[in-house]
LOTORPA-854234 format. One record per residue: x, y, z of N, C-alpha, C, O in turn; residue in three letters; residue number from 0. Coordinates in steps of 0.05 Angstrom, whole numbers, plus 32768, in hexadecimal, padded with zeros to 4 digits. Atoms other than C-alpha are relative to their C-alpha. Example, Ala and Ser with C-alpha at 12.3 -4.5 7.8 and 13.67 -1.06 7.14 Angstrom:
2
 neast nnorth  nup caeast canorth caup ceast cnorth  cup oeast onorth  oup code pos
  8012   7FE8 8000   80F6    7FA6 809C  8012   8018 8000  8027   8018 800D  Ala   0
  7FF0   7FE8 7FFF   8111    7FEB 808F  7FF1   8016 800E  7FFB   802C 8012  Ser   1
# end
This chain:
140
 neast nnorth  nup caeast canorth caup ceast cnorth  cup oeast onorth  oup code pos
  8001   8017 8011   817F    8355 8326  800E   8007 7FE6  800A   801C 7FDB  Unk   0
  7FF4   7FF2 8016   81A9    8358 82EE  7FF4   7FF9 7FE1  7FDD   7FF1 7FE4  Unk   1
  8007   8000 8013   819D    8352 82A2  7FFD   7FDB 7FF7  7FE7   7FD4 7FED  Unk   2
  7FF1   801A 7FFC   81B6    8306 829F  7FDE   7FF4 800B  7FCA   7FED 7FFF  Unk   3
  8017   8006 7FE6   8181    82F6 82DB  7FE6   800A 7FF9  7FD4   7FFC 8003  Unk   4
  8019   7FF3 8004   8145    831F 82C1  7FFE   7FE7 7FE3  7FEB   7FD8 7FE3  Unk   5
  8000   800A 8017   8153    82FC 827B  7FF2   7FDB 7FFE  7FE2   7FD0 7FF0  Unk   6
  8006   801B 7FFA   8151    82B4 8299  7FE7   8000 800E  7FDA   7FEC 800A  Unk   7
  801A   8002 7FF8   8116    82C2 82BD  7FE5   8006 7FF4  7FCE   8001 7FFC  Unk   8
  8017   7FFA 800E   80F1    82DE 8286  7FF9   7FE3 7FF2  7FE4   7FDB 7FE9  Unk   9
  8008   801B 8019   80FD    8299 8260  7FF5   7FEC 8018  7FF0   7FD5 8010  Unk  10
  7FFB   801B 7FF1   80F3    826F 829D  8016   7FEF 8006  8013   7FD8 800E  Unk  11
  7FEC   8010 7FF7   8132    825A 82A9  8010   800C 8019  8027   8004 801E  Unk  12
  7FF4   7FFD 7FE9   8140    827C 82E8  7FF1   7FF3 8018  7FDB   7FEA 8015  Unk  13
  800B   800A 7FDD   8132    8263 8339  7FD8   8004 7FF9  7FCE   8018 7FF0  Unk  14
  801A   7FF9 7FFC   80E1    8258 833B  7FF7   8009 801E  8002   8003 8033  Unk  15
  800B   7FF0 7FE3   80BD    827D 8373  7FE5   7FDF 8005  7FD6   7FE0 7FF1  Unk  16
  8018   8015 7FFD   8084    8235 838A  7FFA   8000 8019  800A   8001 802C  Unk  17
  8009   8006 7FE7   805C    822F 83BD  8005   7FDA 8005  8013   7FCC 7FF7  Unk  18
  7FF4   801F 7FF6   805E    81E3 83E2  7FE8   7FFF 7FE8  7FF2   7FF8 7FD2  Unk  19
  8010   8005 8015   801A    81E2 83B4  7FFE   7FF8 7FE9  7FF7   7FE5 7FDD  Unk  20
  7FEC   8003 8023   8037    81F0 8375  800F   7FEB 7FF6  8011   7FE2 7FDF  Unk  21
  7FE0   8010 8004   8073    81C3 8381  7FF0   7FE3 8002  7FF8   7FD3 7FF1  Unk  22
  8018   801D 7FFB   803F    8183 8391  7FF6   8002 7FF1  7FF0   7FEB 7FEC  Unk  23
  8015   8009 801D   8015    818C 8352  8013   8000 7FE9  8010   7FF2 7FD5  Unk  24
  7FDA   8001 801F   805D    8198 831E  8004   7FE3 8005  8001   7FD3 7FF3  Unk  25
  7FF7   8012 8008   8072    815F 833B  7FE7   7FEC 7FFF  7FEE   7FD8 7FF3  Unk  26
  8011   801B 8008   8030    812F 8339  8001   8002 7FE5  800B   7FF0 7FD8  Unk  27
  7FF5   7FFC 801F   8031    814D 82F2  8010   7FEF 7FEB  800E   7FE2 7FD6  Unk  28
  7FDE   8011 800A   8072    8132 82E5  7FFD   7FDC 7FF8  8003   7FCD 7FE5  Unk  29
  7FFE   801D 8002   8064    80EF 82F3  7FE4   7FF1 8006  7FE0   7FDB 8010  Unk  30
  801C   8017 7FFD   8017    80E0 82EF  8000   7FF5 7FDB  800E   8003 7FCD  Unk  31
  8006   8005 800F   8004    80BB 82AE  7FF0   8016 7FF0  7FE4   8029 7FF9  Unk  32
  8017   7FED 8008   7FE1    80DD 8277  7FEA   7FEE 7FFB  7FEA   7FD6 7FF6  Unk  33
  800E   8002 7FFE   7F9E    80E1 8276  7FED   7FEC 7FE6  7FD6   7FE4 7FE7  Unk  34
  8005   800B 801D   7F99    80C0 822A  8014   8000 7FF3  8021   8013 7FEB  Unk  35
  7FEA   8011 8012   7FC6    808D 8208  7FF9   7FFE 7FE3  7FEC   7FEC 7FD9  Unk  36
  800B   8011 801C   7FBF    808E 81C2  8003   7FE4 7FF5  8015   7FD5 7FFD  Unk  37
  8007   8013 8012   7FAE    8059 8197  800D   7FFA 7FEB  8000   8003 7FD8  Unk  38
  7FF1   8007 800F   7FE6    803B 8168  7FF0   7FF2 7FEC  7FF8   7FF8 7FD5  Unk  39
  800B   8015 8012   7FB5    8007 8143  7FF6   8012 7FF2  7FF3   8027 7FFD  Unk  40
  800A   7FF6 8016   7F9A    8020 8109  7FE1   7FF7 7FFF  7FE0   7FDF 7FF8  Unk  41
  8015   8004 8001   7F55    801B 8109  7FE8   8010 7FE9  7FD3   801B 7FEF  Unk  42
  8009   7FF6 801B   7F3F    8032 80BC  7FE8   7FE5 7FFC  7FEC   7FCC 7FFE  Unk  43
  8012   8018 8018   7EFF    800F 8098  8008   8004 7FED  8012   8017 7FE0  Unk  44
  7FED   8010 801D   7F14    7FE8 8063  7FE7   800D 7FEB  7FCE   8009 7FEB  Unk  45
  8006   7FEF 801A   7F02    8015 8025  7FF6   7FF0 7FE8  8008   7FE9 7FD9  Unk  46
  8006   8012 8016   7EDA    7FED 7FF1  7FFB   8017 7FE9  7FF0   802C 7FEF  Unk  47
  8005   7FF0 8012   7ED7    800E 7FAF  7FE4   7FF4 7FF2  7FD5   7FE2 7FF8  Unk  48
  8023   7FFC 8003   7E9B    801E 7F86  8009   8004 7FDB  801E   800F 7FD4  Unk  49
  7FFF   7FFB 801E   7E94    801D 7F35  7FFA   8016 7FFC  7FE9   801E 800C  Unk  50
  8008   7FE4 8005   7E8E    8060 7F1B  7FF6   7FFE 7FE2  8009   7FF8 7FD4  Unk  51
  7FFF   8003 8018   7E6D    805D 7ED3  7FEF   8013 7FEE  7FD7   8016 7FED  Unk  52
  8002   7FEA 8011   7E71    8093 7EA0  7FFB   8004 7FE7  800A   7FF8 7FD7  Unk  53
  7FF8   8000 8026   7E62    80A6 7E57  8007   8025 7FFF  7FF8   8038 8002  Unk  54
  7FF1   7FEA 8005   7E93    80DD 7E4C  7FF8   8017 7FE1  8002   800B 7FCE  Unk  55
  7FF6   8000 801D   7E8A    810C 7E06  8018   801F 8002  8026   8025 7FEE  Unk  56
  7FF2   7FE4 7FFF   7EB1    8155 7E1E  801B   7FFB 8012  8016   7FEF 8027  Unk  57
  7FED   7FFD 7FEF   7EF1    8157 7E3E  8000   8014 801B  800E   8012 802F  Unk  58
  8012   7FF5 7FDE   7ECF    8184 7E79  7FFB   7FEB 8008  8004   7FEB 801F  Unk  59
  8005   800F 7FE8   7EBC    814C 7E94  8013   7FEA 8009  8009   7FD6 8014  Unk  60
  7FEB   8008 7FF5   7F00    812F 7EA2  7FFE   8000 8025  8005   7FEE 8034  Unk  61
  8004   7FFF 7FE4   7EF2    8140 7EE9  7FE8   7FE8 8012  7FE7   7FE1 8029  Unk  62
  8011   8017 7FFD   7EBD    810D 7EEB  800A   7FDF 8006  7FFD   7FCE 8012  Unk  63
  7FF8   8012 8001   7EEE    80D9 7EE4  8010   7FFB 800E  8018   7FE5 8016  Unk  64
  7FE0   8000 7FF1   7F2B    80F3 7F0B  7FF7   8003 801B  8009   7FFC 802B  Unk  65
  8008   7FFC 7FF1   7EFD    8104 7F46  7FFE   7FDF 800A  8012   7FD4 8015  Unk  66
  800F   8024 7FF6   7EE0    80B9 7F58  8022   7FEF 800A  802B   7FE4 801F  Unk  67
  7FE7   8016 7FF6   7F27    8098 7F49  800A   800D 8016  800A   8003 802C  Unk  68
  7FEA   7FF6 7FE9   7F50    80C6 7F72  7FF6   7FF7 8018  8005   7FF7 802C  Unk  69
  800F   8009 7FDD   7F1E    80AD 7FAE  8007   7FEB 8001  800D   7FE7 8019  Unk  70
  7FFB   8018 8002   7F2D    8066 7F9C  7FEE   7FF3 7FFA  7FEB   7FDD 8004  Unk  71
  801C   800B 8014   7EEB    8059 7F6B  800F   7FFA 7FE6  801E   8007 7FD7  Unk  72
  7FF4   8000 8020   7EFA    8038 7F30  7FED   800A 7FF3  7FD6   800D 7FFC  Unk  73
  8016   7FEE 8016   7EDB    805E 7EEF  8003   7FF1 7FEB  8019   7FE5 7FE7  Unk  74
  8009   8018 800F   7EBD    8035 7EB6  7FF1   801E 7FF1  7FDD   802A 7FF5  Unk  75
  8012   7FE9 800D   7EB6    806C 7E83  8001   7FFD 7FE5  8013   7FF0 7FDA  Unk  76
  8000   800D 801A   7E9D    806E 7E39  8000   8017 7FEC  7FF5   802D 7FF1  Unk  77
  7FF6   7FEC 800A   7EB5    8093 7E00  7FF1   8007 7FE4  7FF9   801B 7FD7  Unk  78
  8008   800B 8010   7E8A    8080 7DCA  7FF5   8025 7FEA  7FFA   8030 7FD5  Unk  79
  8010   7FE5 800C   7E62    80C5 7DBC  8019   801B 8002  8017   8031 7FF9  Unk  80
  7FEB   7FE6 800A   7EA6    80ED 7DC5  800C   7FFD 7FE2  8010   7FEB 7FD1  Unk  81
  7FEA   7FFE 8022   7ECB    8107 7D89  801C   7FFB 8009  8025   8001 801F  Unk  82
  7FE2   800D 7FFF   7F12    80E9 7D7E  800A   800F 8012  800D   8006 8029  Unk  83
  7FEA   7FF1 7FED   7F3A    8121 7D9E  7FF8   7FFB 8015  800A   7FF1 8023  Unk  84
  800B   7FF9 7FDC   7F10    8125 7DE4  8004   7FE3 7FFA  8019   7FE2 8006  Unk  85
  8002   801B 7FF0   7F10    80D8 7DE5  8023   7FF6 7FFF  802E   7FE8 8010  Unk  86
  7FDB   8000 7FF8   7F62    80D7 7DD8  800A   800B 8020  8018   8004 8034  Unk  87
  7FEF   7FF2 7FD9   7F6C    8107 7E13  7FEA   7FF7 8015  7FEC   7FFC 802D  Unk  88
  8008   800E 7FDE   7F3B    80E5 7E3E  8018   7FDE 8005  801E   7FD4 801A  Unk  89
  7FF6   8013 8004   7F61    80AB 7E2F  801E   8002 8009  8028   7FF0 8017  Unk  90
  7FEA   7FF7 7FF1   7FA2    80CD 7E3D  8000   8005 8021  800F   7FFD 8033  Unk  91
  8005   7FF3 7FE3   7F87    80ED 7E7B  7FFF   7FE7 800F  800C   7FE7 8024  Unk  92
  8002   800E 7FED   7F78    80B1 7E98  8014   7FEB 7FFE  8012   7FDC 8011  Unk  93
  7FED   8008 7FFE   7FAE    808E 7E8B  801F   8001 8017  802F   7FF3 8023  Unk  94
  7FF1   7FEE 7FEE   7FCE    80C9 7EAC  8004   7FF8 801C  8019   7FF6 8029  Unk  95
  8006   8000 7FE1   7FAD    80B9 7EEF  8008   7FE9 8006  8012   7FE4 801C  Unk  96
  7FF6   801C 7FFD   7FBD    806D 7EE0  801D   8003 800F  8022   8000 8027  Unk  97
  7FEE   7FF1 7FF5   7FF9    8084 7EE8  8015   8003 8016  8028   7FF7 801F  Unk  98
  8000   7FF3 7FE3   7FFE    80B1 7F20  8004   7FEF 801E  8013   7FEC 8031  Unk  99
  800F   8007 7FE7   7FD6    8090 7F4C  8005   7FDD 8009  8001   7FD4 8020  Unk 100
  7FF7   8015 8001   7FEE    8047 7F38  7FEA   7FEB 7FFD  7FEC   7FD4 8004  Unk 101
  8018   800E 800F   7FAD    802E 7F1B  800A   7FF2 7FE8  8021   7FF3 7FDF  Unk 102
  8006   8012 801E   7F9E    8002 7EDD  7FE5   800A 7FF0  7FCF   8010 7FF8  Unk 103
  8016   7FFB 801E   7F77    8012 7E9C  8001   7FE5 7FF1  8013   7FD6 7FE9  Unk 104
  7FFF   8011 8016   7F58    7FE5 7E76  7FEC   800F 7FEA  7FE2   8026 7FEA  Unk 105
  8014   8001 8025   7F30    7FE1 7E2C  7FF0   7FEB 8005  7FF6   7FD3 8001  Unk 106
  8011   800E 7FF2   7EF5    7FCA 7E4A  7FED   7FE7 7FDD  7FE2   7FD1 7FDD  Unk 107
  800A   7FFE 8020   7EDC    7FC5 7DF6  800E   7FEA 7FEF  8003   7FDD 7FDD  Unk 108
  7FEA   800A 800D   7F18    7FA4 7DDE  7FFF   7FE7 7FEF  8002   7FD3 7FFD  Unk 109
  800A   801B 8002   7F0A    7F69 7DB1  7FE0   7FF9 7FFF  7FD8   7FE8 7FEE  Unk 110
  8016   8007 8000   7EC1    7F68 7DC3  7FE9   800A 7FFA  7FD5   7FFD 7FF8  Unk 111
  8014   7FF2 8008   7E99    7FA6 7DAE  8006   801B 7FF0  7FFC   8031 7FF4  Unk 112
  7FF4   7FF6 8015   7EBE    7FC5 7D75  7FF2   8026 7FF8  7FFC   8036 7FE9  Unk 113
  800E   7FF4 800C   7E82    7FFC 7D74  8003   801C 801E  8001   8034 801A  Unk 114
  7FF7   7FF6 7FEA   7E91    8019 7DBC  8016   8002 8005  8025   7FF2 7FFB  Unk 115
  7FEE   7FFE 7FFF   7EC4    8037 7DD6  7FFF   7FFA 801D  7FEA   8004 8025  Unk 116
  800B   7FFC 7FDC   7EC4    802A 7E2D  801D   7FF1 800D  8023   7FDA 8007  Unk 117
  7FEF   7FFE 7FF0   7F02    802C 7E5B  7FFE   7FF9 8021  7FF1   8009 802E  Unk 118
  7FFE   7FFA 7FE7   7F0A    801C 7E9E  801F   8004 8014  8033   7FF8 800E  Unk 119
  7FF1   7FF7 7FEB   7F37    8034 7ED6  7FF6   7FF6 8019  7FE0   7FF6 8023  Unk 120
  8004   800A 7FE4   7F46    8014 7F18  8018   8003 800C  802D   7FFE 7FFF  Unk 121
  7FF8   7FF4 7FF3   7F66    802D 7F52  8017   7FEC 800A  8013   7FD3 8009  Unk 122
  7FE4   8014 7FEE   7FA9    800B 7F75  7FF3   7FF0 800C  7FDE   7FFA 8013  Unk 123
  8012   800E 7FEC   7F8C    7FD6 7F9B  7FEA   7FEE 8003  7FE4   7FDB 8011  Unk 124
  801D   7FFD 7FF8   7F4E    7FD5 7F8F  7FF7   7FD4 7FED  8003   7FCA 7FDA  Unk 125
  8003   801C 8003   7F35    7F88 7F82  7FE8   8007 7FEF  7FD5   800E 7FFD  Unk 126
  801A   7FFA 800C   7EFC    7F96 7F45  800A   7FED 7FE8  8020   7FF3 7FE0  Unk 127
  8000   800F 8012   7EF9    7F60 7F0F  7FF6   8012 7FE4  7FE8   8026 7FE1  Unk 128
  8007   7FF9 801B   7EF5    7F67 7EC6  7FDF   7FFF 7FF8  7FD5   8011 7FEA  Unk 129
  8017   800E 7FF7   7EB6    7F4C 7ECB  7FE3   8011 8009  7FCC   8015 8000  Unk 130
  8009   7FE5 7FEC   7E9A    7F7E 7EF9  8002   8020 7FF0  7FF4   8033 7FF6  Unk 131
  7FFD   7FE7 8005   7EB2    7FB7 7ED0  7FEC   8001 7FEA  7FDC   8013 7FE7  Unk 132
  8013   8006 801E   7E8E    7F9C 7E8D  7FE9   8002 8008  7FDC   800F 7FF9  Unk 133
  8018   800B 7FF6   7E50    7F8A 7EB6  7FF6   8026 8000  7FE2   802B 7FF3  Unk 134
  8000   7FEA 7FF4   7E53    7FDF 7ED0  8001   800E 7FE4  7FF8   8025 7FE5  Unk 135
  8002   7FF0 8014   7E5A    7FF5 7E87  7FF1   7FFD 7FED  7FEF   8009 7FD8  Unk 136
  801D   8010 8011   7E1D    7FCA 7E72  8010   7FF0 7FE7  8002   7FF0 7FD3  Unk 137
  8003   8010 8009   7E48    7F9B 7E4C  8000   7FE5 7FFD  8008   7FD4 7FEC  Unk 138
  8009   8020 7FF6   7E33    7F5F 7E67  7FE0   8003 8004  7FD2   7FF0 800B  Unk 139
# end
């Protein structure tokens, strides 16, 4: 047998040796169906989000806020007892994720409680009223 011939038979691509046995189950093989068709439809439950609501005062707990949204929770968080700098960069930060992630921020405060500071964030999508966010930050 030469080098050529040993080579092709190491890969399988030379003459097979089959019994009639062999050669009857390759070919039902060949051409039986498989045994399981996947499933094209999408079959996801529809993801309802959940208020998340925070009173922030350390920038450690940034993770508090970025954790929930990134799931697709909106966060309803309040800044009131932080000191200016930590409530700028939470304020940045989440802006950040606004962002990112293609959320909305609002100034949940804005106009109506001059004495609080309280933000919310909501996720792409996500169907949560103004309404709903005030109600979750106790100002309603």
């Amino acid at each position: 047998m030469s080098l050529i011939d040993r080579t092709k038979e190491f890969f399988g691509l030379g003459p097979m040796d089959m019994d009639a046995d062999d050669a009857y189950y390759a070919d039902e093989r060949a051409y039986s169906a498989p045994a399981y068709a996947p499933s094209y439809e999408k079959q996801e439950e529809e993801f309802v989000p959940t208020i998340v609501a925070l009173s922030l005062v350390s920038f450690d707990d940034a993770a508090k806020v970025g954790g929930p949204f990134r799931d697709g929770d909106a966060v309803v968080f309040e800044l009131t007892d932080a000191d200016r700098g930590s409530a700028k960069r939470f304020v940045d930060f989440a802006a950040g994720l606004c962002f990112a992630l293609e959320g909305r921020m609002k100034n949940l405060t804005k106009g109506v409680d001059t004495s609080r500071k309280v933000f919310a964030i909501v996720p792409k999508g996500a169907d949560i009223s103004t309404v709903e966010l005030e109600r979750a930050a106790h100002l309603r």
